[in-house]
C-alpha positions as a Markdown table, in Angstrom:
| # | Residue | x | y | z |
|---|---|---|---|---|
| 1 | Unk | 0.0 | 0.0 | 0.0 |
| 2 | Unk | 1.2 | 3.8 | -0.4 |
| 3 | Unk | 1.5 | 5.7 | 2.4 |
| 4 | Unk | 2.1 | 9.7 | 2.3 |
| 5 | Unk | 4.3 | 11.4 | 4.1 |
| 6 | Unk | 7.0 | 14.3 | 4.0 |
| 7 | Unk | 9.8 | 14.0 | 4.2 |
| 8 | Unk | 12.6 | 16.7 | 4.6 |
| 9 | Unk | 16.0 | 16.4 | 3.2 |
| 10 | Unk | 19.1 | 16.0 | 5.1 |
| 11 | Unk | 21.5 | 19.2 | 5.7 |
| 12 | Unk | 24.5 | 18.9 | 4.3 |
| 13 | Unk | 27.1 | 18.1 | 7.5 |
| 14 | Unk | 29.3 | 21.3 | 8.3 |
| 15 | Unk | 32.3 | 20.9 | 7.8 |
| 16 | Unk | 35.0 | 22.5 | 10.5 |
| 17 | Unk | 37.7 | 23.6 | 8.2 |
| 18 | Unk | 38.1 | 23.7 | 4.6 |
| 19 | Unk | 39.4 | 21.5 | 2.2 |
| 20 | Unk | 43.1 | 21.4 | 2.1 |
| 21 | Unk | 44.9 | 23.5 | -1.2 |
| 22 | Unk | 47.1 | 21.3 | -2.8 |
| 23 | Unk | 50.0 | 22.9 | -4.5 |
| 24 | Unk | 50.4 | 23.3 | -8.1 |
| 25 | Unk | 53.6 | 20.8 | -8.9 |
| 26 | Unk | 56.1 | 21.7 | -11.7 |
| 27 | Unk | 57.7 | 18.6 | -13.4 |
| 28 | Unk | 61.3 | 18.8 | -12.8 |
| 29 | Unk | 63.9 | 15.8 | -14.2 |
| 30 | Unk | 65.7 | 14.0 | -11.6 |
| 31 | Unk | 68.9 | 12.2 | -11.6 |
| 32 | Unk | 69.0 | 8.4 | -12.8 |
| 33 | Unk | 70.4 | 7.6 | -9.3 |
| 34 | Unk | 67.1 | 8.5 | -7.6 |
| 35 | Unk | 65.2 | 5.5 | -8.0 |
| 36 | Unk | 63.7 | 4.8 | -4.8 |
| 37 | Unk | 60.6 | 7.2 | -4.2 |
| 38 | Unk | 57.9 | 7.0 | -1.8 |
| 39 | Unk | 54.5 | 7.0 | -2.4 |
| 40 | Unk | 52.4 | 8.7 | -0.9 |
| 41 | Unk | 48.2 | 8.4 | -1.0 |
| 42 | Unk | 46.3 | 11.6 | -2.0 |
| 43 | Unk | 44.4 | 13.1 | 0.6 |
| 44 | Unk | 40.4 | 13.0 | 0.0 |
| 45 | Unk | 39.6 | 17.0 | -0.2 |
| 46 | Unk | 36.8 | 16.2 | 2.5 |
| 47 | Unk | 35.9 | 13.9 | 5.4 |
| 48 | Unk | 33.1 | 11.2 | 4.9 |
| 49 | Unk | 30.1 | 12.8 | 5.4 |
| 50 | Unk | 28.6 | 12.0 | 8.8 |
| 51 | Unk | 25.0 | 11.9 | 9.2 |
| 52 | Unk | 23.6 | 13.9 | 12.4 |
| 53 | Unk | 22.9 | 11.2 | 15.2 |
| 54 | Unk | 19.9 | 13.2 | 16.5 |
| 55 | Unk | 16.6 | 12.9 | 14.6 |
| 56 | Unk | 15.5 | 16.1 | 12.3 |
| 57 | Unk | 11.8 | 17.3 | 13.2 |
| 58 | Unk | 10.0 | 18.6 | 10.6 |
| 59 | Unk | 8.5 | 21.7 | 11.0 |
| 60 | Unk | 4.8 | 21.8 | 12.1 |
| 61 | Unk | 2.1 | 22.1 | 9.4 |
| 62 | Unk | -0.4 | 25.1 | 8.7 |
| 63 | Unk | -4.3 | 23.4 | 9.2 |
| 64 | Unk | -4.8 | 24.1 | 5.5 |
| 65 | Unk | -0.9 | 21.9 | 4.5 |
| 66 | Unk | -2.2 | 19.2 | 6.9 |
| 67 | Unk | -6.0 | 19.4 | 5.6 |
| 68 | Unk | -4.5 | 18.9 | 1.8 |
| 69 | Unk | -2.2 | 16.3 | 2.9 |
| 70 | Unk | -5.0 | 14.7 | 4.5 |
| 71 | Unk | -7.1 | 14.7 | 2.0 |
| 72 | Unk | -4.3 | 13.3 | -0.5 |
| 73 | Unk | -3.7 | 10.4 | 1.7 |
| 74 | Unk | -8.3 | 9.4 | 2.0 |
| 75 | Unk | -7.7 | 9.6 | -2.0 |
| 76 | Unk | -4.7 | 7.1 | -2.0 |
| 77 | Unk | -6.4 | 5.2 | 1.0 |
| 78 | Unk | -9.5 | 4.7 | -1.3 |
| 79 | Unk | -7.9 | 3.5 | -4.6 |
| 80 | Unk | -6.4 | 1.4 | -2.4 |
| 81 | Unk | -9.1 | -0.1 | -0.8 |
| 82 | Unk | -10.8 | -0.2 | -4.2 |
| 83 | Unk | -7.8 | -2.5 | -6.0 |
| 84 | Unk | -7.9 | -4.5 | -2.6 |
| 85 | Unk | -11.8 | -5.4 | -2.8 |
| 86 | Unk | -11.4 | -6.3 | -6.5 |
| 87 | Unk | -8.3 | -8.6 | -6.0 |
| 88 | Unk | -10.5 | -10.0 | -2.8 |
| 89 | Unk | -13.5 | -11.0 | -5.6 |
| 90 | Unk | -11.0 | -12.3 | -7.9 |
| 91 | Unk | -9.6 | -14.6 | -5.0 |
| 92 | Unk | -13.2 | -15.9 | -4.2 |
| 93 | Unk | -14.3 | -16.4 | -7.7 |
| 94 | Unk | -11.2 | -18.9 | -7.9 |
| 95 | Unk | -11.8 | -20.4 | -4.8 |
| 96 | Unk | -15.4 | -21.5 | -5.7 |
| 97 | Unk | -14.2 | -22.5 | -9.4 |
| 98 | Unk | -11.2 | -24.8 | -7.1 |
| 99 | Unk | -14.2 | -25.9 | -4.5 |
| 100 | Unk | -16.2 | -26.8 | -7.5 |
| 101 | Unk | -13.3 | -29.1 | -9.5 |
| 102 | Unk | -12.9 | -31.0 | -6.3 |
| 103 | Unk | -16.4 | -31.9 | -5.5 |
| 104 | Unk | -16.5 | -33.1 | -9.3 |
| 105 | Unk | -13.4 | -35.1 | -9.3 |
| 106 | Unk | -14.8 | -36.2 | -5.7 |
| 107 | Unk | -17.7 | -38.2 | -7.5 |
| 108 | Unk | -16.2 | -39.3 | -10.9 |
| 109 | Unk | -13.3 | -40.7 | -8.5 |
């Protein structure tokens, strides 16, 4: 079944600092000799986002947001209930047609 509801999007997590500037690097030719170099493993320009650990409240409806809402959700509510009472006769049609093959195969048997 559908269910509405709002939801409210998460605020991007503040950051404490800025992202570090990396230094534009010139290529320079180095000696033969140097062939041992270290590597070293780019630093992401942020920290992993964080989600907040406390839950965010959305903020309280007007009467007419919540009356609109309201009456959004009764029209989904009813289609609903309509598709659910026509699947239910559907189900009951079969079961009689099932009930009725095994009473015939009951007797012939």
């Amino acid at each position: 079944m559908r269910r509405m509801m709002k939801y409210y999007p998460v605020p991007p997590y503040p950051y404490p600092y800025p992202p570090p500037q990396q230094p534009i690097q010139t290529q320079q030719t180095q000696p033969i000799q140097q062939t041992q170099q270290t590597y070293q493993q780019p630093t992401p320009p942020y920290p992993p986002y964080i989600p907040p650990l406390y839950p965010i409240i959305p903020p309280p409806m007007s009467p007419e947001e919540e009356l609109a809402m309201l009456e959004d959700y009764k029209r989904v509510l009813e289609e609903d209930l309509r598709d659910l009472q026509e699947e239910l006769k559907s189900v009951e049609e079969r079961i009689r047609e099932l009930r009725e093959m095994v009473k015939r195969q009951g007797r012939s048997v």
